[in-house]
C-alpha positions as CSV (number, residue, x, y, z in Angstrom):
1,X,-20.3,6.0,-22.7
2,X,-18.6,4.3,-19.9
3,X,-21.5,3.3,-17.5
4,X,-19.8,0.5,-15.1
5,X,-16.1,-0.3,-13.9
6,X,-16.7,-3.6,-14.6
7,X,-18.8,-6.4,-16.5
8,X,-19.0,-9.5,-16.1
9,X,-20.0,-12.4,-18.8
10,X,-20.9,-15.2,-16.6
11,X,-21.3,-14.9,-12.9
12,X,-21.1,-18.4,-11.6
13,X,-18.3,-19.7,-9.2
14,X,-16.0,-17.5,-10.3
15,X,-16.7,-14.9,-12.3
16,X,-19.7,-14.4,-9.2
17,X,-16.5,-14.1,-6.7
18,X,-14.6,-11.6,-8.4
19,X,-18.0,-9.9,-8.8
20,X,-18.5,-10.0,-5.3
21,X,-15.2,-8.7,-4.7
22,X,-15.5,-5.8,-7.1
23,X,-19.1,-4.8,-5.0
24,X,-16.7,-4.2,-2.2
25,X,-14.0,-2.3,-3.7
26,X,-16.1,0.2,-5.3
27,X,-20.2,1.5,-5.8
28,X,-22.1,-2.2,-6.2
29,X,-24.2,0.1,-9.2
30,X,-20.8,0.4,-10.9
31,X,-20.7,-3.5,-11.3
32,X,-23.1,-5.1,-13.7
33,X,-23.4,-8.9,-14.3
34,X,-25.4,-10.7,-17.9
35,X,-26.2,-14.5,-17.8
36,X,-27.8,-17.0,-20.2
37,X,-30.8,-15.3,-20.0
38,X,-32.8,-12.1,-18.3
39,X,-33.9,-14.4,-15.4
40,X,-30.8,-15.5,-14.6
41,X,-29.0,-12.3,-15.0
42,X,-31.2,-10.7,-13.0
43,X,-30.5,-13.5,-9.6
44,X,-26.7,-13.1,-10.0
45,X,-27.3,-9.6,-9.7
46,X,-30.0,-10.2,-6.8
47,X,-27.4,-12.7,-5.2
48,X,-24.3,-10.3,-5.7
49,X,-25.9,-6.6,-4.8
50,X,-24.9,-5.1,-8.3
51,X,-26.8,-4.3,-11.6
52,X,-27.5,-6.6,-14.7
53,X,-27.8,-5.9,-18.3
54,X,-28.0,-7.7,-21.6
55,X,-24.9,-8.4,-23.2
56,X,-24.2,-5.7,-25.9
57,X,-24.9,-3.0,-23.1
58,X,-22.9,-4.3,-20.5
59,X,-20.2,-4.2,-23.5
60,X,-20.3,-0.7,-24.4
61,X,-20.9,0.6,-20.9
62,X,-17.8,-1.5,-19.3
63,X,-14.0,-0.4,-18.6
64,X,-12.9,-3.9,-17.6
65,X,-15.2,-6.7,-19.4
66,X,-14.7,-9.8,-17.6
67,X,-15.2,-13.3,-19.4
68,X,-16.4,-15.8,-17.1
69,X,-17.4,-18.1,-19.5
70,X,-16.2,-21.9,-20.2
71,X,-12.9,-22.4,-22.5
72,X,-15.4,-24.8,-25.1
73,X,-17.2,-21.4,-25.4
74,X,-14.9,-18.8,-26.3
75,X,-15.0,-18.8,-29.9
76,X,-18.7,-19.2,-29.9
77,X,-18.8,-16.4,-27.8
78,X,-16.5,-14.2,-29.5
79,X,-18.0,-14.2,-32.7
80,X,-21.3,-13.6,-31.1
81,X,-19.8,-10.5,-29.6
82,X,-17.7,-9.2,-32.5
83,X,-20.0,-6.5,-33.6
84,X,-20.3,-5.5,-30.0
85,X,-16.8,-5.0,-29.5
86,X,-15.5,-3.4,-32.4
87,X,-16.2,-0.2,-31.4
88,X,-15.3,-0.8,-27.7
89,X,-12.0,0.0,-26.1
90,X,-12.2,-1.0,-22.8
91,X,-10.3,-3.9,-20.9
92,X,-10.8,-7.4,-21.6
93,X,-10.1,-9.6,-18.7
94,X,-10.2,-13.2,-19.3
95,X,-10.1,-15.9,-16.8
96,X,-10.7,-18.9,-18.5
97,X,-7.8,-21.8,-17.7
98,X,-5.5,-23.0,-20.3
99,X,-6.1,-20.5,-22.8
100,X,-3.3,-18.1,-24.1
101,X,-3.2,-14.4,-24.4
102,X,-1.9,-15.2,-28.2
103,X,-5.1,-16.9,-28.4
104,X,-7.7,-14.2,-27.2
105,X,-5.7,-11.5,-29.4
106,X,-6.3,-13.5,-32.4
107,X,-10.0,-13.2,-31.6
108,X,-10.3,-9.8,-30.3
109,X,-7.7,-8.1,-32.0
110,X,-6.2,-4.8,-31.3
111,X,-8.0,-5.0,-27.8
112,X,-5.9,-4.9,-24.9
113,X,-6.5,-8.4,-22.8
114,X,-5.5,-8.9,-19.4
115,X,-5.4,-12.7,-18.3
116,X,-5.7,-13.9,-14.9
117,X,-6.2,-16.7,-13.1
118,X,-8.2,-16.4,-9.9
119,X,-9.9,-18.6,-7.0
120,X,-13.3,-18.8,-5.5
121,X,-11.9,-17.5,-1.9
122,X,-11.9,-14.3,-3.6
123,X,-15.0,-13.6,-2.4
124,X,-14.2,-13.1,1.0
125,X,-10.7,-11.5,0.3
126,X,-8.3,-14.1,0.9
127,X,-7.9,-15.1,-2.8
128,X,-4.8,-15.7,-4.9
129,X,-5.2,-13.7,-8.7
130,X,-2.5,-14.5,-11.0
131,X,-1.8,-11.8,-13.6
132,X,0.1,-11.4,-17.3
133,X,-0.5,-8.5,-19.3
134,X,-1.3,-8.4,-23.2
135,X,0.9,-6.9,-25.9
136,X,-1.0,-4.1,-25.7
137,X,-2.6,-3.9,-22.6
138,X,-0.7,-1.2,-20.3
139,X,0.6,-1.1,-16.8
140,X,-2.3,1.7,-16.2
141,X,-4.4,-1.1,-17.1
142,X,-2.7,-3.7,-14.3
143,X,-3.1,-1.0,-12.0
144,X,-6.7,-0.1,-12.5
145,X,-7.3,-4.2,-12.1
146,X,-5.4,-4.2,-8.8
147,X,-7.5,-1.2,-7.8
148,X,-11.0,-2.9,-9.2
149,X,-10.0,-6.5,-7.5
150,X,-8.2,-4.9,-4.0
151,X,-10.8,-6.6,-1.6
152,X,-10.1,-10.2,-3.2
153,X,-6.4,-10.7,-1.7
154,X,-3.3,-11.1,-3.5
155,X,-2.5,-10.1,-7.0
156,X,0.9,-11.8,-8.4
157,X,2.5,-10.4,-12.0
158,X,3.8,-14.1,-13.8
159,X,4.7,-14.7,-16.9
160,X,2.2,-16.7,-18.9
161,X,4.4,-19.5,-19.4
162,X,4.0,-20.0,-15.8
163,X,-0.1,-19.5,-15.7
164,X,-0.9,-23.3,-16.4
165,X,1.5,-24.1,-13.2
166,X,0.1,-22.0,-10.9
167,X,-3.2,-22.1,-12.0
168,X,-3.3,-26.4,-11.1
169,X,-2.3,-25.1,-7.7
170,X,-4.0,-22.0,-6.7
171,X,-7.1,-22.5,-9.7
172,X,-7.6,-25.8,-8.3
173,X,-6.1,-25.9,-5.1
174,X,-9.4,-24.8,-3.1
175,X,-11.1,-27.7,-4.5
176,X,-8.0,-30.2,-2.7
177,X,-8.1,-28.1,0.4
178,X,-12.0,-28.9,0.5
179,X,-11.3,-32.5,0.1
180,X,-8.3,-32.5,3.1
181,X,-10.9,-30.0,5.3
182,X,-13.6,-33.1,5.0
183,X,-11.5,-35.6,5.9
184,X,-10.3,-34.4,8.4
185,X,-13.1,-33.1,10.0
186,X,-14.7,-37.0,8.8
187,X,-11.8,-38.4,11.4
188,X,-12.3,-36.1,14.2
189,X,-16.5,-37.5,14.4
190,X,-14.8,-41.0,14.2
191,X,-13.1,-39.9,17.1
192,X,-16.0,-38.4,18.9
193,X,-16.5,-34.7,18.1
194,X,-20.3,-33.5,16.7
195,X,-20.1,-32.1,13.1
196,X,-20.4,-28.9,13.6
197,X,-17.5,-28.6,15.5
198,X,-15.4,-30.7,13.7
199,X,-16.3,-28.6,10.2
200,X,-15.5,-25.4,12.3
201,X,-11.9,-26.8,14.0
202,X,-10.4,-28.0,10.9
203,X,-11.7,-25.0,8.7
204,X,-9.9,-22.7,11.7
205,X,-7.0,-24.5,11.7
206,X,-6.1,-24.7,8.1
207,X,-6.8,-20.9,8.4
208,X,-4.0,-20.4,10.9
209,X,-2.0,-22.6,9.4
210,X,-1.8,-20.9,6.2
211,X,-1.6,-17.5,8.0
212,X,1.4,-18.7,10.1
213,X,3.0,-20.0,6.7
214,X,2.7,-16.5,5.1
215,X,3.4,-14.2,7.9
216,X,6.5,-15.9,9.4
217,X,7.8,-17.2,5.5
218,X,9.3,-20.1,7.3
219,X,9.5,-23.5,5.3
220,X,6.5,-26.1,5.8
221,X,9.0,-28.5,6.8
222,X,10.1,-26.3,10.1
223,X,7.1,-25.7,11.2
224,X,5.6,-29.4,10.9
225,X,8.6,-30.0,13.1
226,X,8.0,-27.8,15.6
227,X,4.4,-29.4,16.3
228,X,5.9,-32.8,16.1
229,X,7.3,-33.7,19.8
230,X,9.5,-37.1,19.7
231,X,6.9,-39.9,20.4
232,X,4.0,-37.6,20.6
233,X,0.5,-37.7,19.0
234,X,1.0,-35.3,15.9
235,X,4.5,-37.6,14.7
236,X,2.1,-40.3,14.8
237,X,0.0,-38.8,13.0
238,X,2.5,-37.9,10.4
239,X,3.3,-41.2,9.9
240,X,0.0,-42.3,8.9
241,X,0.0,-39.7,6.3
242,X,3.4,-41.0,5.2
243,X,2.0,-44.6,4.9
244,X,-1.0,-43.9,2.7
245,X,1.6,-41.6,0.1
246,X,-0.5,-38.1,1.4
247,X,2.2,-36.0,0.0
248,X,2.5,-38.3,-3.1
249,X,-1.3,-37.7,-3.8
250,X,-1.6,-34.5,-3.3
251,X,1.8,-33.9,-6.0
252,X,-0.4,-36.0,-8.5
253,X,-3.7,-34.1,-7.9
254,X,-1.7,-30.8,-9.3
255,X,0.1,-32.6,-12.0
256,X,-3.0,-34.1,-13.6
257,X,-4.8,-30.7,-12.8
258,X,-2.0,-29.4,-14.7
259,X,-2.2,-31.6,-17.6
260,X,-6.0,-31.6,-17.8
261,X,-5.0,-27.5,-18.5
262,X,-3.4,-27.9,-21.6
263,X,-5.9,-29.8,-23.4
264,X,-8.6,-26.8,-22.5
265,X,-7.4,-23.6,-24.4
């Protein structure tokens, strides 16, 4: 008897942010989370506003079972769940990197298995979810995920060849963006500003940045040049980055994210 929309298996970083974006798109008592153990089930749930359960329950009772568990864990896992599933015939959702939908349908077979790749600023909506479908996972099944996961932000259909790509840059990306964000704010106390309002400024700006990217569509390149006045501060700026390879670095920190990706499924 279906008792939840969704399940999770894991709730940390990001199985707790799609969670918390599932709380928002429908009841928080349709959303149930299971940990390690009872205590720790029982503060995700706490943290996140929506029910817990042990494992075999949140099982039977899910439409869409989310596996928020590590790669190195999967088979473990699996096997421990097998008796669980095999009379289940719900959703499997799996968002763990680097490993294929060919893969999970040699471990669960005969279930239909949607695999995504999400980020952690899905919970607050501005997220990026990349999707492939299963062989036998229907487009009524993509469309009840896009319905369950509407308050995270965008949903993107790729094909899995693709996955491992995007995933190094949108998987991983937040993680760079944290680094730039600090340094950033790090030169602008060098230069004077309190903490606070460095942190603040530079987590704004990247904001507006990105929203000017999206909304407008215009390439990076034109609109670094239209802040960039001949012999001004930001072209001076620029240069800096230039010096120290910035664009170089941050190419490498999504290739090796990329490679790291391949060795994990």
């Amino acid at each position: 008897m279906e008792t939840y929309f969704a399940g999770f298996l894991g709730a940390g970083s990001m199985g707790g942010a799609l969670a918390a974006a599932a709380c928002k798109a429908v009841p928080p008592e349709k959303i149930a989370v299971t940990c390690s153990t009872p205590e720790h089930s029982r503060a995700a749930a706490e943290r996140l506003g929506c029910h817990w359960a042990d494992r075999d329950a949140l099982i039977a009772g899910s439409r869409y079972l989310f596996l928020g568990i590590k790669p190195q864990m999967l088979a473990k896992t699996a096997r421990e769940i097998g008796p669980a599933m095999a009379c289940w015939d719900g959703v499997l959702v799996s968002m763990l990197a680097g490993v294929s939908l060919a893969s999970l349908e040699a471990l669960f077979p005969g279930k239909r298995i949607l695999r995504i790749m999400p980020n952690t600023p899905c919970a607050v909506g501005s997220g990026m979810i990349l999707l492939s479908r299963g062989t036998l996972a229907t487009q009524a099944d993509a469309e009840g995920f896009r319905e369950l996961m509407a308050q995270a932000g965008r949903i993107d259909d790729l094909p899995e060849r693709l996955i491992d790509a995007a995933s190094a840059l949108t998987g991983c990306g937040p993680a760079f963006a944290f680094v730039f964000l600090q340094a950033l704010a790090d030169g602008a106390v060098a230069c004077g500003l309190p903490r606070a309002k460095a942190r603040e400024y530079t987590a704004q700006m990247l904001l507006g940045s990105a929203r000017l990217a999206l909304d407008t569509q215009t390439h990076p390149e034109v609109l670094k040049d239209a802040v960039c006045s001949p012999g001004g501060s930001t072209i001076a700026g620029v240069r800096a980055l230039e010096s120290s390879a910035f664009r170089s670095a941050a190419m490498e920190a999504v290739l090796a994210a990329y490679e790291k990706t391949k060795t994990l499924g």
